[in-house]
C-alpha positions as a printed NumPy array, in Angstrom:
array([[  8.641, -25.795,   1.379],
       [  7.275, -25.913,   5.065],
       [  3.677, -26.683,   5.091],
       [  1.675, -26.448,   8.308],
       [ -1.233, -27.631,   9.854],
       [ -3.639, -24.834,  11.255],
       [ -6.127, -25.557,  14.333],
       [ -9.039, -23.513,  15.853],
       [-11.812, -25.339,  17.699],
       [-15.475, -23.83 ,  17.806],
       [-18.918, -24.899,  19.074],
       [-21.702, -24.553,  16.211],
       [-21.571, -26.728,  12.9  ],
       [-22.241, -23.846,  10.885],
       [-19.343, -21.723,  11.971],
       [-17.485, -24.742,  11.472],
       [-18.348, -25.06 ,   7.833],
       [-17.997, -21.249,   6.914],
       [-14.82 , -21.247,   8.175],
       [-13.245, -24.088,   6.556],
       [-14.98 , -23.052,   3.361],
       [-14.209, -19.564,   3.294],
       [-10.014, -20.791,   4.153],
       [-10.386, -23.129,   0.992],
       [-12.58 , -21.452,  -1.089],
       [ -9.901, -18.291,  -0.667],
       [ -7.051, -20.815,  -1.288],
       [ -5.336, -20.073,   2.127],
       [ -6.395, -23.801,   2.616],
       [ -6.054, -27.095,   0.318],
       [ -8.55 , -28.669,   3.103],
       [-10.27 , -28.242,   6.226],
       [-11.266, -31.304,   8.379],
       [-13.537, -30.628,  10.836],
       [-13.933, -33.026,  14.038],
       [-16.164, -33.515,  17.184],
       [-14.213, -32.891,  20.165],
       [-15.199, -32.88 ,  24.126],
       [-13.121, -30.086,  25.801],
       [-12.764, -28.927,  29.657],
       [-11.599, -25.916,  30.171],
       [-11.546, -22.495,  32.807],
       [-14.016, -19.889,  32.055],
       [-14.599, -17.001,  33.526],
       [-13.639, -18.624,  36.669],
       [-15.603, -21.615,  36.408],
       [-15.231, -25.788,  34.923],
       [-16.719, -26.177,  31.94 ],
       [-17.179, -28.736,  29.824],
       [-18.176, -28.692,  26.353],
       [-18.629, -30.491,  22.384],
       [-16.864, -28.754,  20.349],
       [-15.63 , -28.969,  16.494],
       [-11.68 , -28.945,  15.877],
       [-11.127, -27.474,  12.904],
       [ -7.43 , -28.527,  11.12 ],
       [ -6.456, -26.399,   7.567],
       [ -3.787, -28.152,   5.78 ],
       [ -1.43 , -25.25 ,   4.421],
       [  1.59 , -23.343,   3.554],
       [  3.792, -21.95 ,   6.608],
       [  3.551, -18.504,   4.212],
       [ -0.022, -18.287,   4.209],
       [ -0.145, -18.851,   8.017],
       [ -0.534, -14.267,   8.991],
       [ -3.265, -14.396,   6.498],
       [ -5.091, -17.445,   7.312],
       [ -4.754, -16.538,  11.238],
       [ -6.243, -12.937,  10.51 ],
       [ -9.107, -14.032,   8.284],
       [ -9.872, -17.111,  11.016],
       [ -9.806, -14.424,  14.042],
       [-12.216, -11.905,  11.866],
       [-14.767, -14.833,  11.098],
       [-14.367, -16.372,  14.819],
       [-17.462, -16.263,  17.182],
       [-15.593, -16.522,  19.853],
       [-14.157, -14.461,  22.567],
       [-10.706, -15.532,  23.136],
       [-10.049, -18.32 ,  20.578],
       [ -7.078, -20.617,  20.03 ],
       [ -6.153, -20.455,  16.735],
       [ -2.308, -21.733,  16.074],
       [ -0.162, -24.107,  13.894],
       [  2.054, -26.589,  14.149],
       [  4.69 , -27.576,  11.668],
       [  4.245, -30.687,   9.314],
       [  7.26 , -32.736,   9.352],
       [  7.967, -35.702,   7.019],
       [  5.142, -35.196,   5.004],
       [  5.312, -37.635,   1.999],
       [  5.89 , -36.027,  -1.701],
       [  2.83 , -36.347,  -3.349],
       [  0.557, -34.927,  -0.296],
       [  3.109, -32.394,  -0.205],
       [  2.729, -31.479,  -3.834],
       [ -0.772, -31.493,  -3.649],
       [ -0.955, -28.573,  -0.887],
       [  1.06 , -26.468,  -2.841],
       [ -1.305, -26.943,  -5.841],
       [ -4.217, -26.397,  -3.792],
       [ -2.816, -22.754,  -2.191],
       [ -2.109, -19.618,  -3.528],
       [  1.447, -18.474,  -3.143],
       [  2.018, -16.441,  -0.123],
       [  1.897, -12.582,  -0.716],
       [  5.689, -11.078,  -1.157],
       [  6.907,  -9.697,   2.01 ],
       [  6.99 ,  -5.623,   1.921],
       [ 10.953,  -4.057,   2.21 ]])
């Protein structure tokens, strides 16, 4: 079982906290930890820096199309990042605990 960790970053507390609870509440997430981040970036042509919140959803890797499209419908932003990155090593018991705390991934259609 492949489980994956899922990261967007945004800038208001609130959207923070919907998204994370609508991922978990929905079961496409066993958790969402949300952090305070500083970020510089290019912006419509210009430096910018900003706070922001990183959000990370612990998951499964077949849950990842779903989670990304329900993140990128709730998103305030523009252009966000939203990508995952492949958990590797993970110890037993946090593994098994994901996989109690997600749905199983919809069957592929033929």
């Amino acid at each position: 079982m492949e489980l994956i960790a899922v990261i967007t970053t945004v800038e208001k507390a609130e959207d923070a906290k919907r998204l994370a609870r609508e991922a978990v509440e929905s079961r496409l997430a066993a958790c969402a930890q949300l952090e305070l981040i500083e970020s510089t970036y290019f912006w419509d042509g210009a430096l910018e820096d900003a706070r922001e919140i990183r959000i990370t959803f612990k998951t499964r890797a077949g849950l990842w199309p779903e989670l990304k499209t329900r993140i990128l419908e709730l998103h305030p932003y523009e252009t966000p990042a939203v990508y995952s990155l492949e958990v590797v090593n993970a110890n037993e018991p946090y593994s098994e605990w994901v996989l109690q705390n997600t749905r199983e991934p919809a069957p592929c259609p033929n």
